[in-house]
DRENDREN-476897 format. One line per field, with one value per residue: residue number from 1; residue in one letter; x, y, z of N, C-alpha, C in turn. Coordinates in steps of 0.2 Angstrom, whole numbers, m for minus. Example, Ala and Ser with C-alpha at 12.3 -4.5 7.8 and 13.67 -1.06 7.14 Angstrom:
2
i	[1	2]
aa	[A	S]
neast	[66	64]
nnorth	[m28	m11]
nup	[39	35]
caeast	[62	68]
canorth	[m22	m5]
caup	[39	36]
ceast	[66	64]
cnorth	[m16	0]
cup	[39	39]
// end
This chain:
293
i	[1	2	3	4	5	6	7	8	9	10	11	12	13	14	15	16	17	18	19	20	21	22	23	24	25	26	27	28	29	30	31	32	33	34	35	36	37	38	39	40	41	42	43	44	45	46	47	48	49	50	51	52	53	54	55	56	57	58	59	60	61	62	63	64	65	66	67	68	69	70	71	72	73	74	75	76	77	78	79	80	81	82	83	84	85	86	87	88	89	90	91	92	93	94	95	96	97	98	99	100	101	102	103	104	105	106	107	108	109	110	111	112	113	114	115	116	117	118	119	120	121	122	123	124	125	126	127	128	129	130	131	132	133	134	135	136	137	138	139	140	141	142	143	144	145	146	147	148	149	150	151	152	153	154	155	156	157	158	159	160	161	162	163	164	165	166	167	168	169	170	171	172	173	174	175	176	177	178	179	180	181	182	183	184	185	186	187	188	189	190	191	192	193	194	195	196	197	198	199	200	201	202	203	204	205	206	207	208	209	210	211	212	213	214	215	216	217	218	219	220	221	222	223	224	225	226	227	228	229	230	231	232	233	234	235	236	237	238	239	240	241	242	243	244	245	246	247	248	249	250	251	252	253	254	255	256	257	258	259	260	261	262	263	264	265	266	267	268	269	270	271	272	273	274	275	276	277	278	279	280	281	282	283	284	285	286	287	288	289	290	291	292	293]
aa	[X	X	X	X	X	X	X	X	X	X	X	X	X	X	X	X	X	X	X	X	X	X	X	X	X	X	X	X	X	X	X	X	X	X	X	X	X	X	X	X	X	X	X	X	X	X	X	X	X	X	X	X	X	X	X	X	X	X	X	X	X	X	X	X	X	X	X	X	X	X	X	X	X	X	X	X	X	X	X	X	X	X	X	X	X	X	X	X	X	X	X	X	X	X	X	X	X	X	X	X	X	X	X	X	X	X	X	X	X	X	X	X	X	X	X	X	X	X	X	X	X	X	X	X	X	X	X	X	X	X	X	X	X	X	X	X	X	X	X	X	X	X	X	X	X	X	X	X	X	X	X	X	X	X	X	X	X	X	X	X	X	X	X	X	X	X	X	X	X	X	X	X	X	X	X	X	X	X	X	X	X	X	X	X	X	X	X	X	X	X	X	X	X	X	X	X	X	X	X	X	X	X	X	X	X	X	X	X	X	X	X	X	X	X	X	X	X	X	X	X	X	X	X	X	X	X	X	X	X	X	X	X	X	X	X	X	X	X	X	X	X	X	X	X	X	X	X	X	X	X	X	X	X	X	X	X	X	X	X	X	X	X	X	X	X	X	X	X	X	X	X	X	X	X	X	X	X	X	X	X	X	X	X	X	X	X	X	X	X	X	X	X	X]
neast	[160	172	179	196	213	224	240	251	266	284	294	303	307	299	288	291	294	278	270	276	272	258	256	252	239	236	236	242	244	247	248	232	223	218	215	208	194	195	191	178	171	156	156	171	184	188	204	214	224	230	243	252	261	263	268	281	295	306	303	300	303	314	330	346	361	375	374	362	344	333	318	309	294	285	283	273	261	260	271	283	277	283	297	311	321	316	310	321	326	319	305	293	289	286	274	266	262	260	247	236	220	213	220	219	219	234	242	239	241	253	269	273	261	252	261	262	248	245	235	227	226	236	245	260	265	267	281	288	293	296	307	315	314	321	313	316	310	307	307	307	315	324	332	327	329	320	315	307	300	298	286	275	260	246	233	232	239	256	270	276	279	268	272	280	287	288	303	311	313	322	332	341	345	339	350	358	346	338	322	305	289	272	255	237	220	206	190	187	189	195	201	203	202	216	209	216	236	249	267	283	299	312	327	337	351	363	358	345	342	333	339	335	320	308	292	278	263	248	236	232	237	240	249	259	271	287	286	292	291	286	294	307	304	306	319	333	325	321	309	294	278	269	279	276	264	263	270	263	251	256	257	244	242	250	245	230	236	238	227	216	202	190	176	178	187	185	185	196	209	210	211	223	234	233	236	250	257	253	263	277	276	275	288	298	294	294	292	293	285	283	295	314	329]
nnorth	[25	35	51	53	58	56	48	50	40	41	38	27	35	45	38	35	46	51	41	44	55	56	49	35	35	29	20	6	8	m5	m16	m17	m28	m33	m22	m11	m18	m20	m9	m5	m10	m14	m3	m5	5	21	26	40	46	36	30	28	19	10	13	15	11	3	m4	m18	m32	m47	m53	m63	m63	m60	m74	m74	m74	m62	m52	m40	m28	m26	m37	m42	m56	m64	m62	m67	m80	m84	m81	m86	m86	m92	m102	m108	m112	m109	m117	m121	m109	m102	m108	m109	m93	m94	m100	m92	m83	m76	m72	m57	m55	m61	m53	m39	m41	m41	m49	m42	m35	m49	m54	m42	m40	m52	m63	m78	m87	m84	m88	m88	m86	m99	m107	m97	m96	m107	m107	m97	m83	m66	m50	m33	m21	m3	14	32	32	24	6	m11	m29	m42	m60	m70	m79	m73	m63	m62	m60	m64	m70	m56	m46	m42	m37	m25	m9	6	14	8	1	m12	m17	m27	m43	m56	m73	m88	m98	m113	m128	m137	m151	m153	m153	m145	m142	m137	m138	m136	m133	m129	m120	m122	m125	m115	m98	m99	m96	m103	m114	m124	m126	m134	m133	m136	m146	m155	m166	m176	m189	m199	m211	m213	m209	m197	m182	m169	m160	m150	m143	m135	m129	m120	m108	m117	m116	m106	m96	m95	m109	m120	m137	m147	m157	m168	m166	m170	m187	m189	m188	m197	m209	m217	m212	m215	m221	m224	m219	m205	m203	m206	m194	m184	m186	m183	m169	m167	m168	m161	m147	m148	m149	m135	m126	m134	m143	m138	m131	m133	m143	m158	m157	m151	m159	m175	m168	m159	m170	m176	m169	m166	m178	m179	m170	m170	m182	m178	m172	m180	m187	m197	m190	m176	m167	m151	m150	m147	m138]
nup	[m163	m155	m160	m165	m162	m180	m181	m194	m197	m202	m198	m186	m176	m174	m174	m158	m152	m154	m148	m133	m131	m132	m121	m115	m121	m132	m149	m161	m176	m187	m199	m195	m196	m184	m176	m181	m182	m169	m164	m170	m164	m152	m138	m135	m128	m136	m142	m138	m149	m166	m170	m184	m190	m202	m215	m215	m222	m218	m209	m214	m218	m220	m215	m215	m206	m198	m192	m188	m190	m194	m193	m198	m190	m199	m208	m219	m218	m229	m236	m227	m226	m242	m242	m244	m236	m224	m227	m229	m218	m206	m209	m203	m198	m210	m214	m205	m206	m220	m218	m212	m208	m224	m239	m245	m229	m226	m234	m230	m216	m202	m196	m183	m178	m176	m167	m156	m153	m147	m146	m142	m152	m161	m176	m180	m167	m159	m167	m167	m151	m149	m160	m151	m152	m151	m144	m151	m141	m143	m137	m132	m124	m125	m132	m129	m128	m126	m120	m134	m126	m112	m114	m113	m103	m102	m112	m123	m118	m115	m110	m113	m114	m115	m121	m128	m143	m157	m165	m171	m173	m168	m168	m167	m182	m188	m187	m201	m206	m195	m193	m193	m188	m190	m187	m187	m181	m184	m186	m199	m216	m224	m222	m206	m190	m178	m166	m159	m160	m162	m165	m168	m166	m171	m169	m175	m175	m183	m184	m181	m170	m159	m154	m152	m145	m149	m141	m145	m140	m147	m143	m132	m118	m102	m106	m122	m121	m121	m120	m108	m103	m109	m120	m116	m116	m129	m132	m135	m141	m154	m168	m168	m169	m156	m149	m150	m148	m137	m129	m134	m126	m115	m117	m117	m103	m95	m100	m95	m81	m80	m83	m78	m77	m88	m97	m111	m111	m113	m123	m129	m122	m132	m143	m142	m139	m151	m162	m159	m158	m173	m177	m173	m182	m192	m194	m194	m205	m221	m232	m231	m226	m218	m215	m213	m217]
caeast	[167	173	185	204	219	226	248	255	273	289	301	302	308	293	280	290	288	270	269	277	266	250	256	248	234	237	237	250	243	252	241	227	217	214	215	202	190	194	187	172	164	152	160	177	186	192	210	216	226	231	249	252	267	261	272	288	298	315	303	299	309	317	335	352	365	380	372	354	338	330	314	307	289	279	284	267	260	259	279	285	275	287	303	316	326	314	310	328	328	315	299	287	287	283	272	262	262	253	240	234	218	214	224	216	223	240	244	239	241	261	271	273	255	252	264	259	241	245	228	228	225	240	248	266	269	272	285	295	294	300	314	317	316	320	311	318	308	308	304	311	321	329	330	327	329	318	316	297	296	294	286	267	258	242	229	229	242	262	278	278	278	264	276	286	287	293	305	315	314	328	332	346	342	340	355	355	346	333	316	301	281	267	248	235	216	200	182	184	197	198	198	201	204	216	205	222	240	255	273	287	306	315	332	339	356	362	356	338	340	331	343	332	314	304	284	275	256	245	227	231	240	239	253	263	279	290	280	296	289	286	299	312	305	306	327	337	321	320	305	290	269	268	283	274	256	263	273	254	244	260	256	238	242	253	239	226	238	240	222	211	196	185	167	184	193	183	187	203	212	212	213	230	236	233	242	254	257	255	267	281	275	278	296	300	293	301	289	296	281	282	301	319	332]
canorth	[26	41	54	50	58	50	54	45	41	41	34	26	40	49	35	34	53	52	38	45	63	53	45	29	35	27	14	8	5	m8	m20	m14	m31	m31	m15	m9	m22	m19	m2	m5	m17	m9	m5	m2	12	24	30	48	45	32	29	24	17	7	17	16	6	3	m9	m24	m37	m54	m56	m68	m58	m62	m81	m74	m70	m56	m50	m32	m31	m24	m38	m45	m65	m66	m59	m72	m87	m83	m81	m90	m85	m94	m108	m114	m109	m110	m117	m119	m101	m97	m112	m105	m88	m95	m102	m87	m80	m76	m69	m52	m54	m62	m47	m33	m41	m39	m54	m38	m36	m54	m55	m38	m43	m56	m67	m84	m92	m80	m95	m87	m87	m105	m106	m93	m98	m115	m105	m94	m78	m61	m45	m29	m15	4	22	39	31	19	m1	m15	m35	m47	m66	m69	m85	m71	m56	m61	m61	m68	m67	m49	m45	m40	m33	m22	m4	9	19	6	0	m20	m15	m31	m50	m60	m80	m92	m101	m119	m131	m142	m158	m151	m156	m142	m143	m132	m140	m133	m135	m125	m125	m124	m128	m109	m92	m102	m95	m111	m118	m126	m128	m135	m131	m145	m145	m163	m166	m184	m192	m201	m218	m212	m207	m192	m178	m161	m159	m143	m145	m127	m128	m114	m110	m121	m113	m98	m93	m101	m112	m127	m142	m151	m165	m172	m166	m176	m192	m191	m189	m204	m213	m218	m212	m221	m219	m225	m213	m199	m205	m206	m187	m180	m187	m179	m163	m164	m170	m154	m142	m149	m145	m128	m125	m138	m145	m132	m135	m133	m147	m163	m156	m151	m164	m178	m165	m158	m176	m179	m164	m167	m183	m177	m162	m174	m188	m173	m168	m186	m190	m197	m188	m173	m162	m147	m151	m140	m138]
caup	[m162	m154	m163	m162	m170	m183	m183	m196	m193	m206	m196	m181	m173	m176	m171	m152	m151	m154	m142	m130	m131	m132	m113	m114	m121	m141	m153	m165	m183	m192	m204	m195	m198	m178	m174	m186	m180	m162	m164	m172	m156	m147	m129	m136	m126	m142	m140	m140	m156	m167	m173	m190	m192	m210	m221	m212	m226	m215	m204	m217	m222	m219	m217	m213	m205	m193	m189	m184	m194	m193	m198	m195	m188	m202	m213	m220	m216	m236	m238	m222	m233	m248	m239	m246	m229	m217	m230	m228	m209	m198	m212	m201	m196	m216	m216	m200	m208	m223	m213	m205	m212	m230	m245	m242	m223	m227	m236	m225	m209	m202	m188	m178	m176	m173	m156	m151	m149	m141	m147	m139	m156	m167	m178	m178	m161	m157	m169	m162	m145	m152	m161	m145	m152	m146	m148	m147	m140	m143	m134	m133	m118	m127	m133	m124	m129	m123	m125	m133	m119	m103	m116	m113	m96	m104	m117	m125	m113	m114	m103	m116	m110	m117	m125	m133	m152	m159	m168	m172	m171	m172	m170	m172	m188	m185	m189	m207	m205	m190	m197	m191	m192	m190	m186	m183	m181	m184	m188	m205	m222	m224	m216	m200	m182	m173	m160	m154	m165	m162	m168	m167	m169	m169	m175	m177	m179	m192	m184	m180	m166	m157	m151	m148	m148	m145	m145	m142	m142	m145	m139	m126	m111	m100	m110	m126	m117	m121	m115	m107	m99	m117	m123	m113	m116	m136	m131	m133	m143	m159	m170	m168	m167	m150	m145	m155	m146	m129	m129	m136	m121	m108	m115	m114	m97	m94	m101	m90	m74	m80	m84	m72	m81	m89	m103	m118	m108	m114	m134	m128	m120	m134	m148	m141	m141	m159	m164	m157	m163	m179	m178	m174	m186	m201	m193	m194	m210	m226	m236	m230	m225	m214	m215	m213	m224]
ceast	[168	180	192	209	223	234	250	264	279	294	300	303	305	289	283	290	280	268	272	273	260	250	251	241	233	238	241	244	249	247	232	220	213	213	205	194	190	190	183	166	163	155	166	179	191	199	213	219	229	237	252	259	269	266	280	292	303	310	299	303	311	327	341	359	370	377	366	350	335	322	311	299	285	279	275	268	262	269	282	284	280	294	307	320	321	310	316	329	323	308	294	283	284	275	264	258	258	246	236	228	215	215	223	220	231	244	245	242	249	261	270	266	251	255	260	251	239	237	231	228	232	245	256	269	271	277	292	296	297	307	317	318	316	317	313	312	312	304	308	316	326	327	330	325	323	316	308	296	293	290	280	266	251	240	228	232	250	266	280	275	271	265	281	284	290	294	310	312	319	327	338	342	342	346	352	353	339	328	309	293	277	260	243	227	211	192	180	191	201	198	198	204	207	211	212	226	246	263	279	291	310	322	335	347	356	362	348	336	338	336	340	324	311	297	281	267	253	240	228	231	239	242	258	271	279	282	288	296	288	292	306	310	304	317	331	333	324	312	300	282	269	271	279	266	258	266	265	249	250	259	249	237	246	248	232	229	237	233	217	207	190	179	173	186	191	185	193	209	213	214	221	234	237	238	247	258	259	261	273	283	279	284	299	299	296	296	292	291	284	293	306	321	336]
cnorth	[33	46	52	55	55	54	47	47	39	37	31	29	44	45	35	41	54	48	41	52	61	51	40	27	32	22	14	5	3	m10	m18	m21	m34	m25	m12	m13	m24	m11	0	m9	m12	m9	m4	4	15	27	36	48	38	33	26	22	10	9	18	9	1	m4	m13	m27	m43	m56	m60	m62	m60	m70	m80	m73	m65	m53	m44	m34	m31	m28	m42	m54	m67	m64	m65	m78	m88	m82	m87	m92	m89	m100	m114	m115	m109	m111	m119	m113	m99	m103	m111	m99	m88	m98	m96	m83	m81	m71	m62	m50	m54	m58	m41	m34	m43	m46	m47	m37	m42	m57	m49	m36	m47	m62	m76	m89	m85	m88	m92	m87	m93	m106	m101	m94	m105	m112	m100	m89	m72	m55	m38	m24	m8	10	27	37	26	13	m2	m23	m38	m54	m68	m74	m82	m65	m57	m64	m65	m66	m61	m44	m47	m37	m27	m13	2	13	17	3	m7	m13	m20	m38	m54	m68	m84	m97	m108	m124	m135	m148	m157	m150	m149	m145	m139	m135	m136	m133	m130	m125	m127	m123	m120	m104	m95	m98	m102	m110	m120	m127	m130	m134	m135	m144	m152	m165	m173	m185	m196	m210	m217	m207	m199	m189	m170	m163	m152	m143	m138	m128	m121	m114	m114	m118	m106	m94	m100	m102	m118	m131	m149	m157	m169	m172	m170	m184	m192	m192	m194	m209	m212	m218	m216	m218	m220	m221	m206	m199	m201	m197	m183	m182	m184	m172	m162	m164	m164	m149	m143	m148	m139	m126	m126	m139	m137	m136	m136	m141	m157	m164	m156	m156	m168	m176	m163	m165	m176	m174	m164	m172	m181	m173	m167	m180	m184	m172	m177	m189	m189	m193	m179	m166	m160	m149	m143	m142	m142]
cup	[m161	m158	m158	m167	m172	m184	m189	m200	m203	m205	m187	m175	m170	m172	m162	m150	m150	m149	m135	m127	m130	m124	m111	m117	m133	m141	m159	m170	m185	m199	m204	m196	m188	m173	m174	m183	m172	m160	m165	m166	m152	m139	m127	m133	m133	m139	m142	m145	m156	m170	m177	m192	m203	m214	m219	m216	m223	m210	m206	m221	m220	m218	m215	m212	m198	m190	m187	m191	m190	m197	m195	m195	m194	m210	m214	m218	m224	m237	m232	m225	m238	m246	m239	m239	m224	m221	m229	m222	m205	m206	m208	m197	m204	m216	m211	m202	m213	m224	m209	m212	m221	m234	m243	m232	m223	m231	m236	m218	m207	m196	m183	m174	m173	m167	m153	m147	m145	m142	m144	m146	m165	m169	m178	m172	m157	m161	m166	m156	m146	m154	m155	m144	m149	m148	m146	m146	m140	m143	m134	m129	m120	m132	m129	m126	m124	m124	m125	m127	m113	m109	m117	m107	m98	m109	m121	m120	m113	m109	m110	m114	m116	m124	m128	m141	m154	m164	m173	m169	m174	m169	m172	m178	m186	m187	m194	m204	m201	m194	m190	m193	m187	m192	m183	m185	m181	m187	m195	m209	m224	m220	m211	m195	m180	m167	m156	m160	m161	m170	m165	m168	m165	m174	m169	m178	m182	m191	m182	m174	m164	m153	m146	m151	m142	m148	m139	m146	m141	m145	m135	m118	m111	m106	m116	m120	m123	m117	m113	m104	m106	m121	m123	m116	m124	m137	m131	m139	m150	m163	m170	m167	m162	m147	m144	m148	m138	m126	m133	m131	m113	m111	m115	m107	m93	m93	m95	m82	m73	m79	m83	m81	m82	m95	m108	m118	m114	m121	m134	m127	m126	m141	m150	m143	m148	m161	m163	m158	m168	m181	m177	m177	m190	m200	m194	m200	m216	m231	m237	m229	m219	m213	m214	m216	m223]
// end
């Protein structure tokens, strides 16, 4: 690893100062559990300075405010898991959250850090594309909203500018009654990396009927989306296995147009299916897993 200098920031004020003097040539420390471990791989280009942002109090937290939620970036995975506010309001966002990792991780490591890397298998981000959040960005030049559905171009890859900073993510909260779940699949019981997850939102009237459904996979697609070819035909239906089955084989059938057949494909395709199934079994189940308020 080649020397770098280290700025650490007070306010956020201060970190888009230093980003902006660095001129594209910096890193943001947050949590630091991919940073830290992108810098150590042999082959890594080291970056002129790092920008500690850690210590900036004003930017962790959870909160309910004018009909939205809100959570600042550098709130931890472990602090989002306990969140009474997004237990009553979006629970498969805290439920995702304590999925990620272990303990040791879920402690250090922030959501803001989780979108801004953008990893094809980050457990909080189909959740919020399912809730539809927005993030704000910030530089010396200003704010700038975005919605997370266009705020990733691929892989480890954002629209987000060199010199900007998450500063904010907000969210309408879900309406009472709206049933969420969070699945997700990996090699092993703990410390897992998803392979592939789904995230689910299904609200019902008070004859059974299905009214809204949002099903957002991840590790699957170029980029997280809606899958609304599935989504439509749960509309109008009444909950059922076979409903649940056949909406889990239209988004593998999606994923496969996006993606063509590749060596993943053969594991992929019928796994996606199941999950997806499942993710809508639990928003529909009287047991009340992965449930809303």
């Amino acid at each position: 690893m080649k020397p770098f200098d280290y700025i650490a920031c007070d306010s956020m004020e201060a970190a888009c100062t230093a980003l902006d003097l660095c001129r594209g040539n910096a890193r943001i420390l947050a949590g630091g559990t991919d940073l830290l471990l992108e810098l150590r791989r042999p082959g890594t280009p080291s970056p002129g300075a790092i920008v500690d942002i850690s210590r900036i109090a004003s930017m962790r937290g959870t909160y309910e405010r004018q009909g939205e939620i809100s959570i600042r970036p550098l709130t931890t995975h472990a602090e989002l898991s306990r969140s009474a506010t997004l237990r009553s309001w979006a629970p498969f966002l805290a439920i995702a959250s304590g999925a990620i990792g272990s303990p040791q991780i879920r402690n250090r490591g922030t959501i803001g850090g989780n979108i801004m890397n953008a990893a094809a298998c980050a457990d909080t981000v189909p959740p919020l594309v399912a809730l539809g959040a927005r993030l704000t960005l910030r530089s010396v030049r200003g704010e700038r909203v975005v919605d997370i559905g266009t705020f990733f171009e691929k892989p480890y890859r954002t629209i987000a500018r060199e010199d900007e900073v998450l500063t904010l993510i907000t969210f309408i909260p879900l309406p009472p009654g709206v049933r969420t779940a969070f699945v997700k699949l990996g090699r092993r019981n703990a410390l897992s990396i998803a392979r592939l997850s789904v995230a689910a939102v299904v609200a019902r009237d008070t004859e059974g009927v299905i009214t809204e459904a949002r099903i957002v996979p991840g590790a699957a697609l170029p980029v997280w989306k809606r899958i609304p070819e599935a989504e439509t035909m749960l509309i109008g239906e009444k909950a059922s296995g076979a409903l649940f089955a056949a909406a889990g084989a239209k988004a593998s059938e999606v994923m496969l147009g996006l993606t063509g057949r590749r060596w993943s494909t053969e594991y992929k395709e019928p796994v996606l299916a199941v999950l997806v199934r499942r993710a809508l079994a639990l928003c529909c189940s009287d047991r009340g897993e992965g449930g809303g308020p």
